[in-house]
N, CA, C and O atoms as a GROMACS GRO file, in nm:
protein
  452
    1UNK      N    1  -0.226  -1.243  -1.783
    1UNK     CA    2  -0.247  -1.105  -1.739
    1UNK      C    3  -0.234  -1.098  -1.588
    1UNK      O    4  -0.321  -1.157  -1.524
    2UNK      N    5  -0.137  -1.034  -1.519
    2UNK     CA    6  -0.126  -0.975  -1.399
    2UNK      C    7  -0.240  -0.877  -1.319
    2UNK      O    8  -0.290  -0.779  -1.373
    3UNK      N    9  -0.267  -0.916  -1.199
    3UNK     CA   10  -0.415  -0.855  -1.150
    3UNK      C   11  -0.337  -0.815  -1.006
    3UNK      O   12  -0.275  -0.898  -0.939
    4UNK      N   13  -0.352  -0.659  -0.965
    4UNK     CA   14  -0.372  -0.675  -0.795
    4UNK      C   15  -0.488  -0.620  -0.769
    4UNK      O   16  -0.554  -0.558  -0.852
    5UNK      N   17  -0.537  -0.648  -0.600
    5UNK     CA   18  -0.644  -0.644  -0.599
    5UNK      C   19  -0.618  -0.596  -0.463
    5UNK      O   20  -0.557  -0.674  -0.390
    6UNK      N   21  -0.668  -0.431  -0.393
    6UNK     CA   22  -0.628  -0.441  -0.225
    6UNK      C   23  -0.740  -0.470  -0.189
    6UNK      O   24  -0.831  -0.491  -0.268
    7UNK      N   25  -0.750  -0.475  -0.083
    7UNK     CA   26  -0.838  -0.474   0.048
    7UNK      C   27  -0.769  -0.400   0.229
    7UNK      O   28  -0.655  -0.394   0.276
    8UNK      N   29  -0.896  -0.360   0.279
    8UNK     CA   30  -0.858  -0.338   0.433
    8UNK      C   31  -0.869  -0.170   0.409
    8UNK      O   32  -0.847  -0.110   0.514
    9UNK      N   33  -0.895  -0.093   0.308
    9UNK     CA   34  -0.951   0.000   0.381
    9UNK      C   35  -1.051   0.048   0.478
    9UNK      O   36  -1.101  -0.033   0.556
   10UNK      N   37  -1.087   0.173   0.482
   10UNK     CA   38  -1.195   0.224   0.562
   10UNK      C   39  -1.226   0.362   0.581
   10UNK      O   40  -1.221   0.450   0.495
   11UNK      N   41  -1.269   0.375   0.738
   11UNK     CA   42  -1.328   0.450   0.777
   11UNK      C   43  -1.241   0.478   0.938
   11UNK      O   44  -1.279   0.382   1.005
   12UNK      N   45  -1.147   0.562   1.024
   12UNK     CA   46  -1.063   0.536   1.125
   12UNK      C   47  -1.054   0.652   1.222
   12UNK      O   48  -1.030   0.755   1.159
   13UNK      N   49  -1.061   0.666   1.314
   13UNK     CA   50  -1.005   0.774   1.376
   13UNK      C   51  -0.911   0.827   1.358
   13UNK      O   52  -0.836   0.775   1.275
   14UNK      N   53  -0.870   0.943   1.419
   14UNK     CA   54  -0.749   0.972   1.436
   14UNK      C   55  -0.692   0.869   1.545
   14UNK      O   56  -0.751   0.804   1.631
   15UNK      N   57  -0.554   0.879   1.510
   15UNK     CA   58  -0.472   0.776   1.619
   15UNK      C   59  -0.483   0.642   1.569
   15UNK      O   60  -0.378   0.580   1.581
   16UNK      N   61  -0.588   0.572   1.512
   16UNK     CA   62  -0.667   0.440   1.508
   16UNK      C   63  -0.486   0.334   1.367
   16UNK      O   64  -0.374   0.346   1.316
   17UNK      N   65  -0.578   0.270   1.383
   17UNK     CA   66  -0.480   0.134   1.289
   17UNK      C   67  -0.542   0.121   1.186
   17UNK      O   68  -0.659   0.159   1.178
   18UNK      N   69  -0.483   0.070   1.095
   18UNK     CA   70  -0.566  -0.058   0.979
   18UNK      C   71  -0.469  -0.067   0.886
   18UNK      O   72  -0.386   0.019   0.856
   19UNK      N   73  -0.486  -0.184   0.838
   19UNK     CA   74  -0.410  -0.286   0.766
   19UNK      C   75  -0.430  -0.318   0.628
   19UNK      O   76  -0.492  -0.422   0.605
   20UNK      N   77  -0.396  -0.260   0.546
   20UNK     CA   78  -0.410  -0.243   0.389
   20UNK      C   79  -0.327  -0.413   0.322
   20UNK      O   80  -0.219  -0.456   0.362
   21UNK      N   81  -0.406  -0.472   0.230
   21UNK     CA   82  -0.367  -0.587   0.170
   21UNK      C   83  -0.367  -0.580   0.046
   21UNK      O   84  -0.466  -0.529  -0.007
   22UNK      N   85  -0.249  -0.632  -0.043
   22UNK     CA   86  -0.244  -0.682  -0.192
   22UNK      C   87  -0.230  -0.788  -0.254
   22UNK      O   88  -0.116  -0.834  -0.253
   23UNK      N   89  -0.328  -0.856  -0.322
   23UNK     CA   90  -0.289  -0.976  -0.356
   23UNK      C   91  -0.258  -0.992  -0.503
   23UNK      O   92  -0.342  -0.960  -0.586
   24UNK      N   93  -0.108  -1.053  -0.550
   24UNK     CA   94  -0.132  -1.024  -0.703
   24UNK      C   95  -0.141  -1.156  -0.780
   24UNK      O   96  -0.085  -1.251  -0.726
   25UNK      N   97  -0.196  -1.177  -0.888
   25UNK     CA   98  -0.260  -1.296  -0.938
   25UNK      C   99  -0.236  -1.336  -1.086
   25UNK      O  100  -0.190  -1.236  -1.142
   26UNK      N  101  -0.242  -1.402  -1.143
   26UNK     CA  102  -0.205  -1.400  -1.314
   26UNK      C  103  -0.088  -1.451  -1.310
   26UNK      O  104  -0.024  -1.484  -1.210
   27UNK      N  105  -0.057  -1.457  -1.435
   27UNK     CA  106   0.126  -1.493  -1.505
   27UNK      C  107   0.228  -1.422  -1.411
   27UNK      O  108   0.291  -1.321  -1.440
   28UNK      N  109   0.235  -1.484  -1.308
   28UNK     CA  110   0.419  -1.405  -1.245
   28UNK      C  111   0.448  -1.518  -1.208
   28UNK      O  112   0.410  -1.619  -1.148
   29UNK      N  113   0.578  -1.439  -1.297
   29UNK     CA  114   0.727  -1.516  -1.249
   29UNK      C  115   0.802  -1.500  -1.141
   29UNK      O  116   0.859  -1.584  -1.071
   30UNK      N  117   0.798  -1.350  -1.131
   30UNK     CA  118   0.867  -1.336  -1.014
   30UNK      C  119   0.846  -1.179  -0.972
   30UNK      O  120   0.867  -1.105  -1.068
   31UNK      N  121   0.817  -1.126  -0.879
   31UNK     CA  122   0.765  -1.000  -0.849
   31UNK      C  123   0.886  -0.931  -0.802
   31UNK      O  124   0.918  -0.997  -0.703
   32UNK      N  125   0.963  -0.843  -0.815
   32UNK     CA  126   1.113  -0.779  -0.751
   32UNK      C  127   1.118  -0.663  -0.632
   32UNK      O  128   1.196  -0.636  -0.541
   33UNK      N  129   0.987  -0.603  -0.686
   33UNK     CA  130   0.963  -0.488  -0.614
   33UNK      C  131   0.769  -0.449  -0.595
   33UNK      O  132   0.693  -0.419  -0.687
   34UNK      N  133   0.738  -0.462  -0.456
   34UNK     CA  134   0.565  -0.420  -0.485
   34UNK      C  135   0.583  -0.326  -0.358
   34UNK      O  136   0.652  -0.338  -0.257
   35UNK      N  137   0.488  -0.219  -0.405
   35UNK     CA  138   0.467  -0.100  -0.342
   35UNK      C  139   0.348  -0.037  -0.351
   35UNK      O  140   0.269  -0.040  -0.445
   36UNK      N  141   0.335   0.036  -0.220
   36UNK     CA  142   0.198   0.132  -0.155
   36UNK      C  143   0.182   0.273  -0.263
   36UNK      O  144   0.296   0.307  -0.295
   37UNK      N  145   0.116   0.332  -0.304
   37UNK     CA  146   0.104   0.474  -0.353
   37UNK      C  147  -0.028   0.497  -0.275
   37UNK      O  148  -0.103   0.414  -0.223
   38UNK      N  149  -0.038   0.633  -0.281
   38UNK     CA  150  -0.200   0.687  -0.228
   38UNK      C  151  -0.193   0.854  -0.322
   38UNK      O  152  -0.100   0.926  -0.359
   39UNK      N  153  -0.336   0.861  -0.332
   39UNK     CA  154  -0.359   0.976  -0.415
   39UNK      C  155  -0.479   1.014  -0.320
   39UNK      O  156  -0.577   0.945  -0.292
   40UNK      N  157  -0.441   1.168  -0.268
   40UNK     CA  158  -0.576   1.232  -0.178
   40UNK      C  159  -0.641   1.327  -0.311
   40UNK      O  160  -0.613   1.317  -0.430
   41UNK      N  161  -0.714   1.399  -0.259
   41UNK     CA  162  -0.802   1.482  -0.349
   41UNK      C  163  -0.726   1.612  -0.408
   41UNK      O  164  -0.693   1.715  -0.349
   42UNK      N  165  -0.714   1.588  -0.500
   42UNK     CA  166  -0.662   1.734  -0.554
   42UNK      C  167  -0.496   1.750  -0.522
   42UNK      O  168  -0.445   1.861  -0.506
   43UNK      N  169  -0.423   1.632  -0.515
   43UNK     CA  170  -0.288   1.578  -0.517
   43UNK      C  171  -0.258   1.530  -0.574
   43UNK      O  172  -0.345   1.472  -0.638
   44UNK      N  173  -0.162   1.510  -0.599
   44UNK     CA  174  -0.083   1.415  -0.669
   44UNK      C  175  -0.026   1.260  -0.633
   44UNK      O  176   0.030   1.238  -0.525
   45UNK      N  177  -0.043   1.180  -0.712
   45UNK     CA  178  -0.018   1.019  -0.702
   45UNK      C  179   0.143   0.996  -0.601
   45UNK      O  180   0.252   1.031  -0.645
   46UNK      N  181   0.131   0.955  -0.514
   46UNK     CA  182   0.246   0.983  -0.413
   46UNK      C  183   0.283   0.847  -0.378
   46UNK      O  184   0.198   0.760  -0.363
   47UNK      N  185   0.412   0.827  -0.364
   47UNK     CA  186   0.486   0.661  -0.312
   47UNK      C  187   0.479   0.688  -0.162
   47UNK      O  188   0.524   0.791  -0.112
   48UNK      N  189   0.414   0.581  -0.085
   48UNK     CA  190   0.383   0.576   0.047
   48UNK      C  191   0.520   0.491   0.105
   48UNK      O  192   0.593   0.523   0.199
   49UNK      N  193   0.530   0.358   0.008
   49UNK     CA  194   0.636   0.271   0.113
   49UNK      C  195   0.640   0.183  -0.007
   49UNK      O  196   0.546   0.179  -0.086
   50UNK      N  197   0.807   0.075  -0.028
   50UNK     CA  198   0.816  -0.024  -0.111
   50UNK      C  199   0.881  -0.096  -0.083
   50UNK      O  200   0.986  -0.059  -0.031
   51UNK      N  201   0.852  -0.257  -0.105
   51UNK     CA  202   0.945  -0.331  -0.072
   51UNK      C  203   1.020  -0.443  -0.182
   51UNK      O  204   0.959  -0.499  -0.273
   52UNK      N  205   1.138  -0.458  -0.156
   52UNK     CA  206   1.195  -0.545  -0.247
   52UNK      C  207   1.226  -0.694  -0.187
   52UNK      O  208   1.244  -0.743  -0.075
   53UNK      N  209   1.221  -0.751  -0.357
   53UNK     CA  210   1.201  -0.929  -0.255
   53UNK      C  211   1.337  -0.924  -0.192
   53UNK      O  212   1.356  -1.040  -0.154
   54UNK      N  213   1.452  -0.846  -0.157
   54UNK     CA  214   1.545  -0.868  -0.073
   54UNK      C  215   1.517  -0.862   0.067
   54UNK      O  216   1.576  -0.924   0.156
   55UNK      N  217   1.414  -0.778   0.079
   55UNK     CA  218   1.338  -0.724   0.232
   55UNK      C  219   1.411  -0.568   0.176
   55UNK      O  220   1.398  -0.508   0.282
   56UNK      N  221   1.446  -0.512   0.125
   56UNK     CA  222   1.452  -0.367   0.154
   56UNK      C  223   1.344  -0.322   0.157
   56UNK      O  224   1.250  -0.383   0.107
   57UNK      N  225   1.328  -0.176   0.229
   57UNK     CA  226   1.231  -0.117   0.221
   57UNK      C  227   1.256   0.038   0.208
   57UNK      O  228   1.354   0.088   0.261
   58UNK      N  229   1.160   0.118   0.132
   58UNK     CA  230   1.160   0.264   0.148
   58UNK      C  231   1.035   0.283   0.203
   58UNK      O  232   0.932   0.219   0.179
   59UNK      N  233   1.054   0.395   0.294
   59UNK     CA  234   0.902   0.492   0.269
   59UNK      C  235   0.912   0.637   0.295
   59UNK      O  236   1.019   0.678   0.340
   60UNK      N  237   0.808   0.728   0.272
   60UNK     CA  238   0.780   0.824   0.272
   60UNK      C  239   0.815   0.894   0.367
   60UNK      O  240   0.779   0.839   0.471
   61UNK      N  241   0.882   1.016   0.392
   61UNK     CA  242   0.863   1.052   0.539
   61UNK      C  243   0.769   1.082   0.640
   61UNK      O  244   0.760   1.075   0.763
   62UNK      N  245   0.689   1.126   0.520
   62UNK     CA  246   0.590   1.119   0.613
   62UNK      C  247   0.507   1.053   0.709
   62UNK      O  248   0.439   1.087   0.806
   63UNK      N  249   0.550   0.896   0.618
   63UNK     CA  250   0.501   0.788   0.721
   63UNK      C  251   0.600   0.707   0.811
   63UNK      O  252   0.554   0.621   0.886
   64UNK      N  253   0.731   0.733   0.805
   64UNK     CA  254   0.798   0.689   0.851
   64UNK      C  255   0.795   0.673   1.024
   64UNK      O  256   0.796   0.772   1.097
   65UNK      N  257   0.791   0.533   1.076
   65UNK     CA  258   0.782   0.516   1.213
   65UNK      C  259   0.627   0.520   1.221
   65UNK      O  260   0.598   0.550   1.337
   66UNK      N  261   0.509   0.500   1.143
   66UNK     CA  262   0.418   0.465   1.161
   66UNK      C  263   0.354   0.360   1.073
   66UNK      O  264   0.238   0.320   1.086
   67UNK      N  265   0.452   0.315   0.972
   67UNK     CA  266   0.352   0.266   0.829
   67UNK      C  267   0.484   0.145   0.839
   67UNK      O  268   0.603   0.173   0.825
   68UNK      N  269   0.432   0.021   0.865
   68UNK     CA  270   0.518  -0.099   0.781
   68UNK      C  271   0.471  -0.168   0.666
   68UNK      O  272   0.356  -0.212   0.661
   69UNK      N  273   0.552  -0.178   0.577
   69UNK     CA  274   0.519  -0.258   0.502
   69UNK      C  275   0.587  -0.404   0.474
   69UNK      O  276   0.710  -0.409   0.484
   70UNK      N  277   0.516  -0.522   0.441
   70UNK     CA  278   0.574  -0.657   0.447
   70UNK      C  279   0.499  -0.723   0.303
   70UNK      O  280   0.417  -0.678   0.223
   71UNK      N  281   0.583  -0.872   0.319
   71UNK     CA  282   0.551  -0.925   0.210
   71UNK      C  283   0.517  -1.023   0.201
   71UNK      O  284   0.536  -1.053   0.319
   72UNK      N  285   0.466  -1.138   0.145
   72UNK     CA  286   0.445  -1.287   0.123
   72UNK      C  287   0.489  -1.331   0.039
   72UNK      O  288   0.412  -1.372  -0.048
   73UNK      N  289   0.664  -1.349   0.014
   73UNK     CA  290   0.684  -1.367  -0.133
   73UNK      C  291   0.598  -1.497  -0.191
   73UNK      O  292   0.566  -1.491  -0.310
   74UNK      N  293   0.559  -1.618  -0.111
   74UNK     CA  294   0.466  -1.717  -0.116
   74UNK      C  295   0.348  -1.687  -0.180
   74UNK      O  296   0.310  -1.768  -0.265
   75UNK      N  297   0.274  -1.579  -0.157
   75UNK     CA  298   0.176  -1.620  -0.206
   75UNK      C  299   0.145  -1.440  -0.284
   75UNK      O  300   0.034  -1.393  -0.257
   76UNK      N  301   0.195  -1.395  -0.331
   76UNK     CA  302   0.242  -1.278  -0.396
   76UNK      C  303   0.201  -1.185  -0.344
   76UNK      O  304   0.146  -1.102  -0.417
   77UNK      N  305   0.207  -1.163  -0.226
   77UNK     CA  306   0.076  -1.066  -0.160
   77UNK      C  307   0.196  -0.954  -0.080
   77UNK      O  308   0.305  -0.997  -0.041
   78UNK      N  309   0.156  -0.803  -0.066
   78UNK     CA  310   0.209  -0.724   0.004
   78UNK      C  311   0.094  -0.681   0.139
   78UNK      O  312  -0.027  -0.703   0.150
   79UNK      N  313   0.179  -0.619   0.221
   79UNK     CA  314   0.058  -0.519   0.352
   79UNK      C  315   0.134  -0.423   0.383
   79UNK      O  316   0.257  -0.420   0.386
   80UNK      N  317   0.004  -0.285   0.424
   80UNK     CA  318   0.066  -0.166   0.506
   80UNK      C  319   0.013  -0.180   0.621
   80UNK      O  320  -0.109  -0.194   0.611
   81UNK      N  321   0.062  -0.185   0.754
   81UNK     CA  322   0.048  -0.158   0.859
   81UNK      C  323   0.046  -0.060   0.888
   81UNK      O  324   0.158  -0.016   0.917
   82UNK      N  325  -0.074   0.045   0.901
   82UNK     CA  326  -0.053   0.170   0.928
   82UNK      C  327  -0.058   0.195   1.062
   82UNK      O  328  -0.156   0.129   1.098
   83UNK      N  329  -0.029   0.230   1.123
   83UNK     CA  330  -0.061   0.297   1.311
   83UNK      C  331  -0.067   0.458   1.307
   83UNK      O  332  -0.024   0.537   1.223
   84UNK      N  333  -0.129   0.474   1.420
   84UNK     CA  334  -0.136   0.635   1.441
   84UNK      C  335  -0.147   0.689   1.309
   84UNK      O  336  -0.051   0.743   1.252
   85UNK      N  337  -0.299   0.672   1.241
   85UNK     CA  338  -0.312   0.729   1.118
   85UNK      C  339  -0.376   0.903   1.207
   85UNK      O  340  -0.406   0.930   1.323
   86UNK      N  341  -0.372   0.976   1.089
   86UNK     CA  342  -0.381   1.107   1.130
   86UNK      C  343  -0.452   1.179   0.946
   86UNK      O  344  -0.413   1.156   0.831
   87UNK      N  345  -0.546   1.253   0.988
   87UNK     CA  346  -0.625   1.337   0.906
   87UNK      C  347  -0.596   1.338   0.774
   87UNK      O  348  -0.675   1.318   0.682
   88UNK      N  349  -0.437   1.372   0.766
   88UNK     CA  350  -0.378   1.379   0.650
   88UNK      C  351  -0.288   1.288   0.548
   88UNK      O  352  -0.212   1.324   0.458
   89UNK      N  353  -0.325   1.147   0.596
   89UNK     CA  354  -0.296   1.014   0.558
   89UNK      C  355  -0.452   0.977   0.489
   89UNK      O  356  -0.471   0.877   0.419
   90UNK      N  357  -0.536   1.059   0.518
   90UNK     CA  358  -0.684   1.044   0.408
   90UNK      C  359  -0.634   1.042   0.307
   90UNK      O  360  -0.542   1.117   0.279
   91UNK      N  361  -0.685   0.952   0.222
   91UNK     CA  362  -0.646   0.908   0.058
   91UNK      C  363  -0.718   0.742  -0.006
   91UNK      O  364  -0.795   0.659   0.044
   92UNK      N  365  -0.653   0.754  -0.125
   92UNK     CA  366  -0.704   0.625  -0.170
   92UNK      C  367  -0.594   0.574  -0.211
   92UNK      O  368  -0.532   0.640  -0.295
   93UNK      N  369  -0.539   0.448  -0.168
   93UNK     CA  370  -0.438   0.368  -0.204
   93UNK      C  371  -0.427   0.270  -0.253
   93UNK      O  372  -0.505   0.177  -0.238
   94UNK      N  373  -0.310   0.270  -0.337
   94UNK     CA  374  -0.308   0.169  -0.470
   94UNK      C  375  -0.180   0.070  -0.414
   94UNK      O  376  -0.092   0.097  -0.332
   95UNK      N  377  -0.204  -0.063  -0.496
   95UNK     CA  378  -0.099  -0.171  -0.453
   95UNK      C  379   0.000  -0.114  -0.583
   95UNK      O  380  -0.073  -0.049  -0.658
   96UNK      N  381   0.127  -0.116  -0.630
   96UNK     CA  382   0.159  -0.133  -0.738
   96UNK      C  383   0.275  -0.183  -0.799
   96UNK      O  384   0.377  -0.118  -0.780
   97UNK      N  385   0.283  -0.305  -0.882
   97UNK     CA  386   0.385  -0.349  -0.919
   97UNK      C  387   0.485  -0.319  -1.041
   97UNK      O  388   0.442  -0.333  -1.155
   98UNK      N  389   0.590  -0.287  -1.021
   98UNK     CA  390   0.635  -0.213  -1.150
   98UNK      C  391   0.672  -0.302  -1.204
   98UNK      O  392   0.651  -0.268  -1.320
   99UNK      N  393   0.725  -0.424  -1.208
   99UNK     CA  394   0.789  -0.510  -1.295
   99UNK      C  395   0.658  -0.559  -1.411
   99UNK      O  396   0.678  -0.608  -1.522
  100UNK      N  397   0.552  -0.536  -1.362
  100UNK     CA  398   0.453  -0.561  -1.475
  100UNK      C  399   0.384  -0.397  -1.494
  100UNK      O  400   0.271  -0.391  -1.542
  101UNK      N  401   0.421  -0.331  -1.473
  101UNK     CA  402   0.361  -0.192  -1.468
  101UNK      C  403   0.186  -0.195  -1.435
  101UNK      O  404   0.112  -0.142  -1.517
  102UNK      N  405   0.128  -0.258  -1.315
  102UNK     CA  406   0.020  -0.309  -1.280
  102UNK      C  407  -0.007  -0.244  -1.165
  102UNK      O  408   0.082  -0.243  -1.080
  103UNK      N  409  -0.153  -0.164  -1.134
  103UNK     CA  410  -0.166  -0.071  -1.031
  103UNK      C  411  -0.340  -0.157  -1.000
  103UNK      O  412  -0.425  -0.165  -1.088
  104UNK      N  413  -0.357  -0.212  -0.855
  104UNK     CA  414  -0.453  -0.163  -0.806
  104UNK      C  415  -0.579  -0.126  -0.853
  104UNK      O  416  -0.582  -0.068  -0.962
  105UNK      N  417  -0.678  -0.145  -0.796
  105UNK     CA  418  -0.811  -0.066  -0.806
  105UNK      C  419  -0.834   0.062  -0.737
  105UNK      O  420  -0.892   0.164  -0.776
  106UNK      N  421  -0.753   0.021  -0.579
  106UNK     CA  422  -0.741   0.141  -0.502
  106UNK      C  423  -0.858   0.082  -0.375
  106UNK      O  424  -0.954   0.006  -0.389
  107UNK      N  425  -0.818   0.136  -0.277
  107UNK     CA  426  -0.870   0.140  -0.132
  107UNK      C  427  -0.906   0.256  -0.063
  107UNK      O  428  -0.826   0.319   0.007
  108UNK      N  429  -1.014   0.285  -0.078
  108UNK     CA  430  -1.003   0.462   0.040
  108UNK      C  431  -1.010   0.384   0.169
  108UNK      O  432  -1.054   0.280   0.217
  109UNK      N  433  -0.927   0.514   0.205
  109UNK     CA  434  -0.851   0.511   0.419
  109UNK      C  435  -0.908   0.659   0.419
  109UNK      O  436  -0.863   0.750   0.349
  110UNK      N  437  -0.993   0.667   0.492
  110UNK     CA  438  -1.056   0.794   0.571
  110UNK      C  439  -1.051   0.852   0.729
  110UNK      O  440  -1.133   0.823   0.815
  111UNK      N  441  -0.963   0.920   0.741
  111UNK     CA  442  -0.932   0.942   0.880
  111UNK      C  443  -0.993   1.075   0.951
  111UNK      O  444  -0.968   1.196   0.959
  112UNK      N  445  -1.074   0.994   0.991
  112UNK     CA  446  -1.142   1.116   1.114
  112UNK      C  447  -1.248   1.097   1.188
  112UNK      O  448  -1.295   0.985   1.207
  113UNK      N  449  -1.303   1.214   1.242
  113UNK     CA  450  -1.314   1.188   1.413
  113UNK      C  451  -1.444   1.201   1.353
  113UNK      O  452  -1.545   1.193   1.423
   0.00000   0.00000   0.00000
């Protein structure tokens, strides 16, 4: 059974950083694609950023030029680097791997002053 598990949310200012982590665990063979989602209140489940074990990456526009995401193909683990978070990046975010259709517990990121 396939497990992710994040860590590194919080509590942030506006402007402020933090660094969201996924670690995934269980039976893998090989992971192809792991990616960020976040769901705020009374929204809908939204793709933040994804990366493929080629190094491609997508993300959101909205985060674009503030949010990296990277990988460990070593040790199965993804991260968001968020910078200059802002009010409306409040949410709870999920790690999620589609090749096992495996989501997260979820992380709340709370941004404000």
């Amino acid at each position: 059974q396939v497990q992710a598990v994040e860590s590194g949310g919080g509590l942030v200012q506006p402007g402020g950083s933090l660094r969201l982590s996924c670690a995934a665990s269980g039976s893998i063979s090989s992971i192809s694609a792991m990616g960020w989602y976040r769901q705020a209140p009374g929204k809908l489940r939204e793709l933040v950023a994804r990366i493929f074990s080629s190094g491609i990456t997508n993300y959101a526009d909205s985060v674009k030029g503030r949010f990296t995401i990277s990988r460990d193909n070593a040790n199965n683990s993804v991260y968001l680097q968020m910078n200059t978070l802002k009010p409306e990046d409040t949410a709870v975010y999920y790690c999620y791997l589609p090749a096992y259709d495996v989501w997260g517990q979820g992380t709340q990121v709370t941004v404000s002053s």
